[in-house]
Structures are given as structure tokens and as C-alpha cells.
N, C-alpha and C positions, 0 to 999 in steps of 0.2 A: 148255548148259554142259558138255555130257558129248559134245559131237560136235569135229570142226577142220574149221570151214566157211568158206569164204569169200565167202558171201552171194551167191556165183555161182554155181557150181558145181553139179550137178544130184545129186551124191552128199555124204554128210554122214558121213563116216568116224566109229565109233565109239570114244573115245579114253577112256572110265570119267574117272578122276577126275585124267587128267591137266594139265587147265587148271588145276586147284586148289592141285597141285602144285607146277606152275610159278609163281604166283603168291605163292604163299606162301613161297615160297624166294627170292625175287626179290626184294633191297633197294630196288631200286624202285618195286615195291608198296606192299611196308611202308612206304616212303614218304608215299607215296600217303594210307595208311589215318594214319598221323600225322598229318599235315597236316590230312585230314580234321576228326579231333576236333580239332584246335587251332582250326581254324574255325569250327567247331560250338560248344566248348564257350567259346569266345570271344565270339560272337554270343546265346546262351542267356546267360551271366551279364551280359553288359552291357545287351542290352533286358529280360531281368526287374527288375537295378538300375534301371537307369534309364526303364523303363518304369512301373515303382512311384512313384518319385520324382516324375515328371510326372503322376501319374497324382493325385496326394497334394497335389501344387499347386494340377493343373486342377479338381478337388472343391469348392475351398472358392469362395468367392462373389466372383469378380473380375469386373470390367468385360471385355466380349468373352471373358467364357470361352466361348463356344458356337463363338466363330470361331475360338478355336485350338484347339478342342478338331478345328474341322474340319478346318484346315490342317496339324496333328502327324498327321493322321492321313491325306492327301494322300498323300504316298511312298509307302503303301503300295499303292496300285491304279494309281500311274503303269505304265506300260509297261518291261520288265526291259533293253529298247532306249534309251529315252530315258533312263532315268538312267544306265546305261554312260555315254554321249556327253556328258552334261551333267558328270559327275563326271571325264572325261576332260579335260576342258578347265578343271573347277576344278583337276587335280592340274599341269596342265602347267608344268615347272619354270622356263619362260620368260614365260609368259603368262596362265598360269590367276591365278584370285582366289585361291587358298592363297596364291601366290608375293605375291602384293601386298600380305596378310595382313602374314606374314611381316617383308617389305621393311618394315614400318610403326615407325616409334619409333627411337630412338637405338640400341637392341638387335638390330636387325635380325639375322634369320639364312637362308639360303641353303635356298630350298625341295629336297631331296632329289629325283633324280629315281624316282620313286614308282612308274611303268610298267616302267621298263627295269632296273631294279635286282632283283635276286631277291633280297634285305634287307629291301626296302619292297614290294614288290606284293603280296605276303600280308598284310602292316596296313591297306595301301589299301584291297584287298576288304574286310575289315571291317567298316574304316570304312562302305564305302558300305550293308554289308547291315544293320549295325546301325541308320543314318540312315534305309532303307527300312522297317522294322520298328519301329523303338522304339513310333512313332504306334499300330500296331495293338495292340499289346503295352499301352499306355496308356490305349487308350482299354478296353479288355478289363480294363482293372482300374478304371477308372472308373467303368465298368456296375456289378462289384461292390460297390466304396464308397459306392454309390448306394444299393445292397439292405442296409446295415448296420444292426440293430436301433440306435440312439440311445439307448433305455434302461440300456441298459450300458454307456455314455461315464458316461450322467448319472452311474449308480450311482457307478462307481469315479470319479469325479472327486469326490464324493461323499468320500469312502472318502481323497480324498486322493493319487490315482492321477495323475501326471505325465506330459505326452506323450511322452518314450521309454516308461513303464510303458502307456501306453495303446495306443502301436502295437506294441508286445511282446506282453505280452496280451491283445488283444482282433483290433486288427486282423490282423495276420500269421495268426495261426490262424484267425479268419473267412473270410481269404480265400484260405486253402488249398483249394479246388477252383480258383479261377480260376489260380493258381499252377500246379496239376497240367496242365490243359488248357493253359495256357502253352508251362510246359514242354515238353509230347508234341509241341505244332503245331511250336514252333522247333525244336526238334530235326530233324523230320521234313523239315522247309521247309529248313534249310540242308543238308541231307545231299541233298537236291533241287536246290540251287544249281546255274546252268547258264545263264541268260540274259545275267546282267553280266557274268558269269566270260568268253563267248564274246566279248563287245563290248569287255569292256575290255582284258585279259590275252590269249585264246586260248589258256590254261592257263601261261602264261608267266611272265616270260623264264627260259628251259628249261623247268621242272615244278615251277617255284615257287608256282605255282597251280595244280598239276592235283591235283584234290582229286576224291574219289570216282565221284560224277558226270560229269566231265568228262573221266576215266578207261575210263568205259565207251563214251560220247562215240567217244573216239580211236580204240579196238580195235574199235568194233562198224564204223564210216565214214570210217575213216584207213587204219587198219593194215587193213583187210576181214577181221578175225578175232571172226568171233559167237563162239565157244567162250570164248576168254577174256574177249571183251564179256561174255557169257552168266552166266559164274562170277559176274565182278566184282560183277553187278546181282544177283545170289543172297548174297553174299556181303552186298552192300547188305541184301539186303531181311533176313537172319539180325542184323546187327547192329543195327537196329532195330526189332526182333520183341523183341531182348533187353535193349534200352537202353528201350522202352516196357515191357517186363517186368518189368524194375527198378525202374522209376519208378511204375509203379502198385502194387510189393510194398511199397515205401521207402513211398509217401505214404498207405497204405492204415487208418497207424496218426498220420498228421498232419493228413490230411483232414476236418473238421471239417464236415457237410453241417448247414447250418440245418434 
């Protein structure tokens, strides 16, 4: 990150901190590092939501909970190829399953084109990374709801204690470690983002999607410039050094270890 190399070259000119510079001055970067957390922190509150939520269903004692529990949890070890392509075809605004969705009922409205639009192609990724994740995210909190002492439902139920007052007090703070470790892996896992982003987007249309990763991506095997590749992925591995740093200072006083 401290050289201007061009990964060819048999010299690697020393330049100190001028990649850093240029980057940081460069609203297209900053771009870049917005976009970032809007993806990141879009994809962490929507699978801990709704990772909880199913998590809170699949617990209590249905018929085939073992098989959804194994199905919600499927997207997550598919191939970062295969659902590009699968989720390409449900977006397509002429023939995917969204659009038929959609077209369905007297209400009918006009599927958005979701790839080619710099509007919607940053929702769409989302979408699909939240869809890849939720399952794991669910089921990791399922493990936990499984480990919950019971005598402490009994008591405060007991006591008069109502299910919001039960999952306020009891559960949420029991299961702040499984939250904590949540939190760290999504975080890290979407700041990682790089498989779908290339199949389905190519960081597109423009840099509607070039998020972090995909960022470094470009400048290390597009543009042939390691120096600024080099920074960017420093600059990555800094903002996660401190967004894990945070989150283990914040939860160190809400973490609750049985």
C-alpha cells in the first residue's frame, strides 16, 4: 500500500502514504465506504431481526420443524455462483418469478428493472444476501434457545410475567453472546461480499454496487494498481479491527455469559 505497482513491473516505486491520500480525497471512494455500510448495516439488522423472529417460531414444537429448520438454513452453504444466477432470473423484469408475483391480483404492478437500474441494484443485493444468511443467523439462535434455563420462564410466569415481559427480560439478555458472535461474523461476512456482487451486478450499473470489496477487486485486476488495491484492503482490514472493537466494548456490559 505504500508502493505504485502495477503487478508487472519488476520495480515497486516507493510513494509513503500516497495512495491513502488519494483515496480519501476522492468522492468516489467515499462513495465506495458509504455504500459499504449501507450494505453491511442493512444486511446485520435485517438477519439479526429476522433471524430472531424465525429463530422464535422454529423453537416451539411444530410438525416438520427439523425440515425447515434444515431448508432455512440451505442458502447458506449453496454456492455464491448459483444463487447470483438463480436470483438473476427471479429479478428479470420480463420473466423472472418476482415479475409474475407481481402481475398477480387486480393490483398488479410493473416489476422495476432491479439489475440495470443504479436505484434498485443495491436493494436487490440485499435482498439476496439477507435470503443467503437469515437461515444461518436462525438457526444460531435456535442452538441458543435450546440452551435456556426453563426455570426462569416458570418463575416469572409465575410472578405474572407476559410474553413481551418474557422476551425482554429473560430471553434478549440470555441471548446476548449468541447476538455478539452474530453480529462480528455478519459484519465481517458482508464487508467480504464478492461472489454474488460479481455474477450478478460486476459492481454495477456504474458503482452502484461497488462496495468495498469489490473495490479492491477492480484496482488490484482491472485498473493493475496494487498500491491503491493494497491501501483500500488496509483500510478494510482498519475498519473492522474497529467496528469489532466497538462491538466487543458496547456488548461487554450486555453480555450476559450463563
Amino acid at each position: 500500500s505504500l508502493t505504485s505497482w502495477d503487478l508487472l513491473s519488476a520495480t515497486k516505486p516507493f510513494v509513503g502514504l500516497a495512495n491513502y491520500a488519494d483515496m480519501l480525497t476522492d468522492p468516489g471512494f467515499i462513495g465506495v465506504l458509504v455504500r459499504t455500510f449501507l450494505f453491511s448495516g442493512a444486511i446485520v439488522i435485517g438477519c439479526m431481526v429476522a433471524g430472531l423472529a424465525i429463530a422464535m417460531l422454529l423453537n416451539q414444537k411444530l410438525l416438520g420443524r427439523n425440515f425447515v429448520r434444515t431448508i432455512s438454513f440451505a442458502p447458506h452453504i449453496l454456492s455464491g455462483a448459483a444463487i447470483g444466477t438463480i436470483w438473476l432470473f427471479i429479478f428479470d423484469p420480463t420473466y423472472g418469478l418476482l415479475n409474475a408475483f407481481l402481475n398477480l391480483g387486480p393490483l398488479s404492478v410493473e416489476s422495476p428493472p432491479w439489475m440495470t437500474d443504479s436505484a434498485w441494484a443495491l436493494p436487490a443485493l440485499i435482498i439476496v444476501y439477507l435470503w443467503k444468511n437469515i437461515g444461518f443467523v436462525a438457526v444460531v439462535y435456535v442452538a441458543g434457545l435450546q440452551g435456556m434455563p426453563q426455570e426462569l420462564y416458570e418463575a416469572a410466569k409465575i410472578d405474572g410475567a407476559g410474553a413481551w415481559t418474557l422476551f425482554r427480560r429473560i430471553t434478549l439478555p440470555l441471548l446476548s453472546p449468541v447476538t455478539f458472535f452474530v453480529a462480528v461474523t455478519t459484519v465481517i461476512g458482508t464487508f467480504q461480499a464478492f461472489d454474488v456482487i460479481a455474477i450478478m451486478t460486476d459492481g454495477g450499473p456504474g458503482d452502484a454496487t461497488t462496495t468495498l470489496s469489490w473495490y479492491i477487486y477492480e484496482q488490484a485486476f482491472r485498473a493493475f494498481d496494487a498500491g491503491h488495491a493494497g491501501a483500500a484492503a488496509v483500510i478494510m482490514f482498519v475498519i473492522l479491527l474497529l467496528i469489532t472493537g466497538a462491538q466487543a466494548r458496547f456488548m461487554e456490559r450486555r453480555v450476559h455469559y450463563r
